[in-house]
N, C-alpha and C positions, 0 to 999 in steps of 0.2 A: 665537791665542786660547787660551785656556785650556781645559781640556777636560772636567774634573770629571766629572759621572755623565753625558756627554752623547754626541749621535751627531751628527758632522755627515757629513752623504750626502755624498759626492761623487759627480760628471755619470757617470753609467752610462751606457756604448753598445747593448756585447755582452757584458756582463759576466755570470756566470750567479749569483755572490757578494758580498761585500762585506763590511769590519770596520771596526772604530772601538774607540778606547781607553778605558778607566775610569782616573781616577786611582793607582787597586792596579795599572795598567797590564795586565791582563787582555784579551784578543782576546776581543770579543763578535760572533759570526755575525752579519751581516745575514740573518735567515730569513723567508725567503717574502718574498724583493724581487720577487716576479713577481704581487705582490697590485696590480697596476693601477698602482701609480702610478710616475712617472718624477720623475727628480732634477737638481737643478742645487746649483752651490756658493752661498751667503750674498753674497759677491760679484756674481755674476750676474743673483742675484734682487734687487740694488740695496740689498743688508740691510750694515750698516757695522758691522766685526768688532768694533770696539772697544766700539761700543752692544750687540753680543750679550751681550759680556763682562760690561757692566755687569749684564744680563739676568741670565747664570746669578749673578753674584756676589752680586744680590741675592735669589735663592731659595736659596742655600747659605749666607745670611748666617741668611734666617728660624730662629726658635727654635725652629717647630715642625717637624716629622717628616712631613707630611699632605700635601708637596703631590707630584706624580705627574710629572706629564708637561706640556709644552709643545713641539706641533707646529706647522709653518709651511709653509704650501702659497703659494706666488707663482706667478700666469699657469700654474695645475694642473699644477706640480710641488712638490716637498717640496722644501725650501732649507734646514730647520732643524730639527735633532731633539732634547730637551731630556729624559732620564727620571732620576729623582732618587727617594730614600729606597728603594732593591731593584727600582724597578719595568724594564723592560725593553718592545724591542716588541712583545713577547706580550703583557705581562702584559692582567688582561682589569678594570676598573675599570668601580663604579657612578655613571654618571651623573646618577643622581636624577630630577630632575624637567627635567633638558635631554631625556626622555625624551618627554615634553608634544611636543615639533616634531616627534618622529617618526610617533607617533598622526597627527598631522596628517598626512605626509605619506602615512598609510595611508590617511584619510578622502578623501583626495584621487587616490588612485589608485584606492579602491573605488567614488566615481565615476563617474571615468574607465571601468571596467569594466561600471557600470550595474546595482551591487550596492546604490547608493544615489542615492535620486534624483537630489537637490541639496541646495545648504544649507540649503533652505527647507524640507526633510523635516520634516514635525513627530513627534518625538523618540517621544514617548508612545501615539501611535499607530502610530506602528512595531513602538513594541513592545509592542502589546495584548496580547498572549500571557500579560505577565507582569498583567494587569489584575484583579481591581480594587485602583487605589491610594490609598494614603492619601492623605487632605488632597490630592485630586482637584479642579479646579475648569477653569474657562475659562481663566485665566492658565498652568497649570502645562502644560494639553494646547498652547497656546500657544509652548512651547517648539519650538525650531527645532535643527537642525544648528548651523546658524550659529551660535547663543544658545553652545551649548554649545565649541566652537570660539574663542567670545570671550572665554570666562569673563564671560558676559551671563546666563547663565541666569534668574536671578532666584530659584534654589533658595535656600532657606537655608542656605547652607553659605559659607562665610570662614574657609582654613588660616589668615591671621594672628588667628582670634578663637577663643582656646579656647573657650567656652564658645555656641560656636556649635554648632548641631545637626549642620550636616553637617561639621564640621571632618575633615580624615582623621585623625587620631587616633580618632578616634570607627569611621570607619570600618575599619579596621585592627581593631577591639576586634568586629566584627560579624563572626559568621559568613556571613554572606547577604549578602554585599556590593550583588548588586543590586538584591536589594531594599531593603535600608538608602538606597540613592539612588536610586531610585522613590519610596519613600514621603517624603521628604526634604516639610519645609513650604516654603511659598513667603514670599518678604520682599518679592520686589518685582515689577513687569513685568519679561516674559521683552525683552531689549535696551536696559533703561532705565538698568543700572548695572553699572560691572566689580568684581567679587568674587572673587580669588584662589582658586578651590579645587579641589580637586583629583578632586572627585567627577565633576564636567563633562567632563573627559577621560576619567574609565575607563568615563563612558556612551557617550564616542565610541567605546571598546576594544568594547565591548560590541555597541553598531551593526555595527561592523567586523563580530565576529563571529557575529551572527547571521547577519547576509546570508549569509555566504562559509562559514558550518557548520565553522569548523574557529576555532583560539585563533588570539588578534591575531599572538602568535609566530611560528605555522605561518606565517599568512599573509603576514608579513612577510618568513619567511625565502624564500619563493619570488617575491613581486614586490617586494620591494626589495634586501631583502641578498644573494639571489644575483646579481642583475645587477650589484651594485656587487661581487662578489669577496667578498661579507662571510661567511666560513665557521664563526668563531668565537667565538658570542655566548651570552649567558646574561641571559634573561631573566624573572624570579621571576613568580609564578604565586598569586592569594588561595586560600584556603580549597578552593574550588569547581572548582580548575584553572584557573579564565578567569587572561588576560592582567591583569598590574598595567598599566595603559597609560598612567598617570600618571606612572611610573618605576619605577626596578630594572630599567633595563636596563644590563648589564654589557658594555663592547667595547674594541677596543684602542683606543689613541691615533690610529692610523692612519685607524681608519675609521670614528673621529667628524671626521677631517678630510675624508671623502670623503664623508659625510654634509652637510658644508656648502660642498664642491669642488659637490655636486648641485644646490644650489639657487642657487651664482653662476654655473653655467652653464647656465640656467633649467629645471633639472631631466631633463637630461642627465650618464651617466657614455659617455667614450669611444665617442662616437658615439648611442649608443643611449639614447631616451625614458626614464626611468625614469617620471618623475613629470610628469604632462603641466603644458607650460610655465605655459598660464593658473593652475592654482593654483598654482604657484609665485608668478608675479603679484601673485594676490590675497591671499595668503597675508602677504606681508611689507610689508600696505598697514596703516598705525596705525587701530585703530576706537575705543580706546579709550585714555584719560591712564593712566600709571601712576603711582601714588603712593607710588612708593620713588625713592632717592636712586639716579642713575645709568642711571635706567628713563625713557627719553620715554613711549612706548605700545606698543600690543601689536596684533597681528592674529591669525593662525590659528594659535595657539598658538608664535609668534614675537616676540620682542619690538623694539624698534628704538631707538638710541641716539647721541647726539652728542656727541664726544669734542673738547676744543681742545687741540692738545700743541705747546708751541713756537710759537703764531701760525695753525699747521696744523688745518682741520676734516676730518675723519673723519664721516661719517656712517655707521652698520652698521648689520645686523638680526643676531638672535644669538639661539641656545638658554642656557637658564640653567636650574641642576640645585643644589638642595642641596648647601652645604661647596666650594663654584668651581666648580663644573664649565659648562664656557662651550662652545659653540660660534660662534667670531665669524666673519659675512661681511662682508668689504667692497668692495662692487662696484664704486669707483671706482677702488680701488690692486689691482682684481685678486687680493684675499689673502684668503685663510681661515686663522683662528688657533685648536689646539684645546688646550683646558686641562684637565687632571686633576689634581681636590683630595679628597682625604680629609677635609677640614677640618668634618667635619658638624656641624650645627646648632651652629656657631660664632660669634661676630662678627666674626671675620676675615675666611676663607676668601673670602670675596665679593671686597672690598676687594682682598685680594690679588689675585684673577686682574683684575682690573680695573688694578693695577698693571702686573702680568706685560704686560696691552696696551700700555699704556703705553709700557713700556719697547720694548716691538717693534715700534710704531709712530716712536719717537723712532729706531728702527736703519733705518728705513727712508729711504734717499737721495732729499732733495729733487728 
């Protein structure tokens, strides 16, 4: 197979190292193979050399510059390592708004913990502290966990409507972020209608962090990302210090694959609980239609999608980030697929990693 900017692992026993070729034929380190996960060849994993081929030859063929990374975990090991335009397995890339499942998976271990009640929390009395708010009524205190988890809320806010109140654009331009989405109007009942925005999520960041007194970050770096090995991440921060929990979060390719190795092994890494199984469950249940092309529906800030390739149905649930950026499970073929695009607020980038599946579901031996 050809080998372009790409890594392929081979089966590690006892190995304490490991390389792979660039086209300028350069030895690039395998560093930090001891980050959790285990390896097997493309062959093994049932992946057909010649379908890879077509894989990288069609992201080497793209005109643009922007896409990153394509990794491949089968039966929770790496089978396939793909890094293109400089990037490498350090490098650390933003995945936008695939940022959204991870929020969730904090709301779901805080919990777990008993830092939140349940879904049914009502939002605004939790956080009367910040009280009195605008455009206050029966509907808006009416908001739930859940509401906000759904993108149900019923807040006026819509990312695809600029000229919506709470768009994030808007929000991004406020100093006061929480309170810009507190005060936020109301359009409809809180569970009656799904609206894209991204303000719903950073009042889940915000729950997070009230409860636990520390940023969504901290919290995260010690009940998720260190039990998954995740030691190097970067994640942006609004005006105020609080957590963006909507996205900006920066990590390698690796361990947005172990991020979705967690939730096809119902939120377990290596033995151990991360994320207790039931929300994982309910998490990747459809509550609501999506109305984008490629989007069934959505549940706790996961979305879920059906793919036909070849006669072949695929059903997954998946993270989705600004410019590609994907995290795909699929729990029937045992695989998680993670894709890094630079391709922001493009008309591509999307398209594309939906391809990139494509083509790596088509590599996959009947």
């Amino acid at each position: 197979m050809k080998k372009y900017l790409l890594f392929f692992i081979l089966a590690l026993v006892a190995a304490s190292c490991s390389s792979a070729q660039r086209t300028d034929g350069e030895s690039i380190a395998q560093s930090r193979i001891n980050d959790g996960w285990q390896t097997l060849t493309p062959e093994a994993a049932g992946l057909n050399d010649e379908k890879l081929s077509e894989l990288t030859d069609f992201i080497h063929a793209d005109p643009h510059s922007d896409f990153r990374s394509v990794v491949i975990a089968k039966d929770g090991k790496i089978a396939f390592e793909g890094y293109f335009n400089g990037h490498d397995p350090e490098s650390l890339h933003d995945i936008r708004s695939a940022t959204k499942s991870i929020t969730s998976m904090m709301v779901g271990i805080a919990i777990e913990d008993g830092l939140i009640a349940d879904v049914k929390e009502p939002v605004f009395s939790t956080l009367s502290a910040y009280a009195p708010f605008a455009n206050d009524g029966p509907r808006k205190q009416a908001i739930t966990v859940e509401n906000l988890l759904t993108m149900a809320s019923g807040l006026h806010a819509d990312d695809d409507n600029s000229d919506s109140p709470g768009n994030e654009d808007f929000l991004w331009e406020s100093d006061d972020w929480v309170r810009f989405s507190l005060d936020l109007p109301m359009a409809d009942e809180p569970g009656s209608r799904w609206s894209y925005a991204s303000v719903n999520t950073f009042l889940l960041g915000v729950l997070v962090e009230e409860a636990s007194m520390e940023s969504l970050s901290s919290h995260a770096k010690k009940h998720l990302f260190a039990p998954l090995g995740i030691t190097n991440f970067d994640w942006r921060s609004e005006p105020s210090g609080r957590t963006v929990a909507q996205g900006n979060l920066a990590i390698r390719a690796r361990d947005m694959l172990k991020l979705g190795q967690l939730y096809l092994d119902g939120g377990r890494w290596n033995g151990i609980q991360v994320v207790p199984e039931t929300w994982v469950q309910t998490s990747i249940v459809g509550r609501f239609d999506v109305p984008w092309d490629d989007y069934d529906a959505y549940g706790y800030g996961w979305y879920l999608h059906t793919l036909n390739i070849e006669g072949r149905e695929f059903q997954y649930f998946f993270a989705s980030g600004n410019g590609g950026n994907k995290i795909y499970v699929l729990p029937k073929e045992r695989m998680v697929v993670a894709v890094q695009s630079a391709a922001y607020n493009t008309n591509y980038g999307q398209r594309r990693s939906l391809e990139v599946l494509r083509k790596v579901l088509a590599a996959l031996v009947a």
